[in-house]
LOKE-503282 format. One line per field, with one value per residue (C-alpha): z negated, y, x negated. Coordinates in Angstrom, 1 decimal. Example, Ala and Ser with C-alpha at 12.3 -4.5 7.8 and 13.67 -1.06 7.14 Angstrom:
% residues 2
up c(-7.8,-7.1) $
north c(-4.5,-1.1) $
east c(-12.3,-13.7) $
END
This chain:
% residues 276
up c(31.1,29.3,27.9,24.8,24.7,21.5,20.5,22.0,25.5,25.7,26.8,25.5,26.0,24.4,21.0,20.0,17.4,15.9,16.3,14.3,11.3,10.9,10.7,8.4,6.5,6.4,5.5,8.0,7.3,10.1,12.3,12.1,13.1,15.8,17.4,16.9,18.5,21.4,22.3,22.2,23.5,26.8,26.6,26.2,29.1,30.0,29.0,26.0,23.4,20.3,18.2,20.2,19.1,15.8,16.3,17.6,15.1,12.2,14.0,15.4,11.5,10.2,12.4,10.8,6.9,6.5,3.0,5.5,5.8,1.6,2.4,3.3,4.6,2.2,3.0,3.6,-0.4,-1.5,-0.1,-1.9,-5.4,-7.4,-6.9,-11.0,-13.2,-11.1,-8.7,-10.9,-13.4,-10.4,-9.8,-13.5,-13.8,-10.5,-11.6,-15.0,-12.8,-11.0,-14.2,-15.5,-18.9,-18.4,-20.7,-19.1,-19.7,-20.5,-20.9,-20.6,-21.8,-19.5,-19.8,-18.4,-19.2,-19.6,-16.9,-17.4,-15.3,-14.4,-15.8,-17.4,-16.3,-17.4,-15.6,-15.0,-17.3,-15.6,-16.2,-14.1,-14.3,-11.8,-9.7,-8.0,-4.7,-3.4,0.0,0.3,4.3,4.6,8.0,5.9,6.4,2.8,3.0,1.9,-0.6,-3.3,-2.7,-3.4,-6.4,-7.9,-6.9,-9.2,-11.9,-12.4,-12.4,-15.1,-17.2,-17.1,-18.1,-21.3,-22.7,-22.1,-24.0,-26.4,-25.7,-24.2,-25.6,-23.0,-20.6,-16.9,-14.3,-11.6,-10.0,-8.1,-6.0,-5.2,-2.4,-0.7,2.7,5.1,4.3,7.5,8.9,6.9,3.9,4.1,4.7,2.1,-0.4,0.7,0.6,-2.8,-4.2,-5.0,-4.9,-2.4,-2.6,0.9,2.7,4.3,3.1,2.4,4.1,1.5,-1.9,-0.1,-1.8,0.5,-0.2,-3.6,-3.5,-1.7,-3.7,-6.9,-5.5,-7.2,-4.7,-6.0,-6.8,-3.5,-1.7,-2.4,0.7,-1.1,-4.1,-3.0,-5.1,-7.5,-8.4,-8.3,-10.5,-13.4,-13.4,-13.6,-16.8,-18.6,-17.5,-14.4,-12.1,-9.9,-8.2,-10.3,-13.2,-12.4,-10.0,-13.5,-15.9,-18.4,-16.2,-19.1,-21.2,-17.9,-16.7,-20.6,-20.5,-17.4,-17.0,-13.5,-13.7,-14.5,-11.0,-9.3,-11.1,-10.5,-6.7,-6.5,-8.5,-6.3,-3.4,-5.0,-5.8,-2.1,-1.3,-3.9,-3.0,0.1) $
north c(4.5,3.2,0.0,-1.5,-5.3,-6.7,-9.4,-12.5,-10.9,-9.5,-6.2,-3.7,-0.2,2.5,3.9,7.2,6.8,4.1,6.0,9.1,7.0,5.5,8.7,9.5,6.8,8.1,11.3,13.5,16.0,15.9,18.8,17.2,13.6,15.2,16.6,13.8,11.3,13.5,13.5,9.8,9.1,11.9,9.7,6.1,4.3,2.2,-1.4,-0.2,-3.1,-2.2,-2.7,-0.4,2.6,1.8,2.6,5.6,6.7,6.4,8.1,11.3,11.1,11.5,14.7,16.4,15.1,13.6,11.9,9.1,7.0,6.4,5.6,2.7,2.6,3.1,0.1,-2.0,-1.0,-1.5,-5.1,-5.5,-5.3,-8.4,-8.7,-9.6,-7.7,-4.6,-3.8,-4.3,-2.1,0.2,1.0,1.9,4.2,5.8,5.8,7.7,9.9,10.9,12.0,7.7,7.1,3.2,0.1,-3.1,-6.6,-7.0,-9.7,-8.9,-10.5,-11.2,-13.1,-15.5,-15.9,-13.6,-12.1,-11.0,-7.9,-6.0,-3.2,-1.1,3.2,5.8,9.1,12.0,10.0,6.7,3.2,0.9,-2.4,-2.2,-5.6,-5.2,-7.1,-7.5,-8.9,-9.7,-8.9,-5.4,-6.3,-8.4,-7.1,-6.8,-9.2,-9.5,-11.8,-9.0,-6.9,-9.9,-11.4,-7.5,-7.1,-10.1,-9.3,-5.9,-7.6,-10.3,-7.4,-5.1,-8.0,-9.1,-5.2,-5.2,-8.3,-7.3,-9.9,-6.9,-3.9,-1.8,-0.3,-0.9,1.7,-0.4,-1.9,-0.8,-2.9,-1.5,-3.1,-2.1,-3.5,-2.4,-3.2,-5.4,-3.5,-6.3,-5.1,-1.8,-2.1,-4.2,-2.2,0.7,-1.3,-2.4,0.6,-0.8,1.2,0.8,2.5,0.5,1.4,4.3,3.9,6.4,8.8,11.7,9.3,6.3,4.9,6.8,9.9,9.5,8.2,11.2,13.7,12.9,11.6,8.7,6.3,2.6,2.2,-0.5,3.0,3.4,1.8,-0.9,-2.0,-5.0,-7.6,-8.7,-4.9,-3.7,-6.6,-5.7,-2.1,-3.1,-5.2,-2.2,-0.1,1.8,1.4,4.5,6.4,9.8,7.5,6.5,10.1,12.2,9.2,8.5,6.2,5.0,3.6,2.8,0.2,-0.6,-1.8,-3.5,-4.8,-3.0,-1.3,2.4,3.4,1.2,3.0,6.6,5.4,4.8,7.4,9.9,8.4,8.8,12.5,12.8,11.7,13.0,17.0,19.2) $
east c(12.6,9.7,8.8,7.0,5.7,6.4,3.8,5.7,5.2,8.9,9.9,12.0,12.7,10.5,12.6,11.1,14.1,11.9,8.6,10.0,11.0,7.6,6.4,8.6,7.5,4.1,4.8,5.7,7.8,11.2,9.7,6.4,7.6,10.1,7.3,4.5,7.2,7.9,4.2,3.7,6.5,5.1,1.4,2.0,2.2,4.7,4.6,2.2,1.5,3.4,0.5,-1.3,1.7,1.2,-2.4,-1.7,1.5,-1.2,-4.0,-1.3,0.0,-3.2,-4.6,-1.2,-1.7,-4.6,-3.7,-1.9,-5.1,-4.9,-1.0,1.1,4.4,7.1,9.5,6.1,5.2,8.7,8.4,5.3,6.2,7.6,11.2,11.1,10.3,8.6,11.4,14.1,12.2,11.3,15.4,15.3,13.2,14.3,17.7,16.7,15.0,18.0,19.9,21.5,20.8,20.2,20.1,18.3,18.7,22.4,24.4,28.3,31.1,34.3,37.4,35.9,32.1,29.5,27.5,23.6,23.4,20.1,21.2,24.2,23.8,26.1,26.5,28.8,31.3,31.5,29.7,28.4,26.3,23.7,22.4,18.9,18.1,14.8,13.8,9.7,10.5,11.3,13.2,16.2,19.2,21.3,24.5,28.1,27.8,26.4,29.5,31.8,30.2,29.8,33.5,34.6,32.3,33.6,37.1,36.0,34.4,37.2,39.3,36.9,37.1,41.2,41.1,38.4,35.3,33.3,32.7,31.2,34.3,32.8,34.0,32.0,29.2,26.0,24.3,20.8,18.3,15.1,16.7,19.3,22.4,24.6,27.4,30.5,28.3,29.1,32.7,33.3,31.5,33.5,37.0,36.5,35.1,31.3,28.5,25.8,22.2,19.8,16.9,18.9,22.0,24.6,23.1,22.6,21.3,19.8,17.2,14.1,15.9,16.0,12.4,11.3,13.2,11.2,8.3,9.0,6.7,6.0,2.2,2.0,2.4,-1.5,-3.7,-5.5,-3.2,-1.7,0.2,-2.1,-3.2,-0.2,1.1,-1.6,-0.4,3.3,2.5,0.6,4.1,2.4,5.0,5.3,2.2,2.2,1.8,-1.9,-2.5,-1.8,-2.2,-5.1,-7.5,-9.6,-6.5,-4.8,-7.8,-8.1,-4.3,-4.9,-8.4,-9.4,-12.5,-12.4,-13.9,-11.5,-8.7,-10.1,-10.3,-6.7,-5.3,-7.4,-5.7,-2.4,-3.1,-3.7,-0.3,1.8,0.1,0.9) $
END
């Protein structure tokens, strides 16, 4: 068996589990990453320096699509954005995306006291209030704590409409985070009937498969936009990556006060990413 050593010095065994999922990340399509990993796992050597198979992830990624040197890592640019407003805002619009018809900035009434929730979506004949948690380190692990305070919300709010104080009937609560979500998480959620969209989690509409499915990458996805960028576009309303690809550059740096060639650079390396 191989081994990797991780930047404290300490050794652990090679994962080309781990390997395919970055490449995923990048881009890769599943054959493509099944059959990148299998050659680095056949070429590294053993005790390689992890920062050393990153090197080499990018650079195999990028001989396959080449539009992987203008991208970053999806949960990387996830982490990137603001946790308010642009992620919360980002879960919007993705939700609409996938067929909710969403209201934002609520505030509910219960039995008990009212409850400002990030959002209230309606779809296939139920409604739901919708909380958004964002966690600046990609490698956070979601909690239980989300499930139980969602679970006793949704109990308080069914409560207010029986009584009358609220006037929207909640079917439930959706809790959706940019993280992984901890094993007690997941039980719980599934025990009390919440709804849970993570990092990869459930399997079929997790929040990178519902991502991928309508290309609907954040703008951080784009190498080069970092916080402050990415901040300028989120308060003109360019949120998502096909906005500035396919979006008006001039009124887009108008709106946000980037230069015009700095905004054709990145929506040409959007375009990059967002086409076969």
């Amino acid at each position: 068996m191989k081994h990797v050593t991780k930047a404290d010095g300490s050794l652990q065994p090679f994962d080309p589990g781990k390997v395919r999922r970055t490449l995923r990340n990048l881009g890769l399509g599943a054959g493509d990453a099944d059959r990148v990993a299998d050659e680095i796992e056949e070429s590294v050597p053993d005790g390689v320096k992890t920062a050393a198979v990153l090197r080499m992830i990018r650079a195999r990624a990028r001989t396959v699509r080449p539009a992987v040197r203008h991208r970053t890592d999806l949960r990387r640019a996830l982490a990137l954005l603001r946790p308010k407003p642009d992620f919360e805002e980002f879960v919007r619009v993705l939700l609409r995306e996938h067929g909710y018809r969403v209201q934002a900035g609520c505030v509910l009434a219960g039995r008990c006291g009212e409850h400002e929730v990030d959002a209230v979506a309606s779809k296939d004949g139920a409604t739901i209030f919708v909380e958004v948690k964002h966690h600046a380190s990609h490698h956070r692990m979601t909690g239980l704590d989300e499930g139980r305070i969602a679970r006793a919300i949704v109990e308080d709010l069914q409560e207010g409409f029986r009584s009358g104080r609220c006037t929207v009937s909640i079917d439930g609560a959706l809790i959706v985070c940019n993280t992984k979500l901890s094993e007690h998480a997941k039980r719980y959620a599934a025990c009390r009937g919440i709804g849970h969209i993570g990092w990869d989690y459930p399997a079929e509409q997790n929040l990178r498969a519902m991502i991928e499915e309508t290309q609907s990458y954040p703008v951080t996805i784009v190498s080069g936009v970092g916080p402050s960028v990415s901040a300028r576009l989120a308060a003109a309303g360019v949120l998502m990556a096909k906005e500035v690809a396919y979006g008006d550059a001039t009124a887009i740096a108008r709106d946000t006060g980037l230069s015009l060639p700095e905004v054709l650079v990145i929506a040409g390396r959007a375009r990059a990413i967002l086409e076969p």
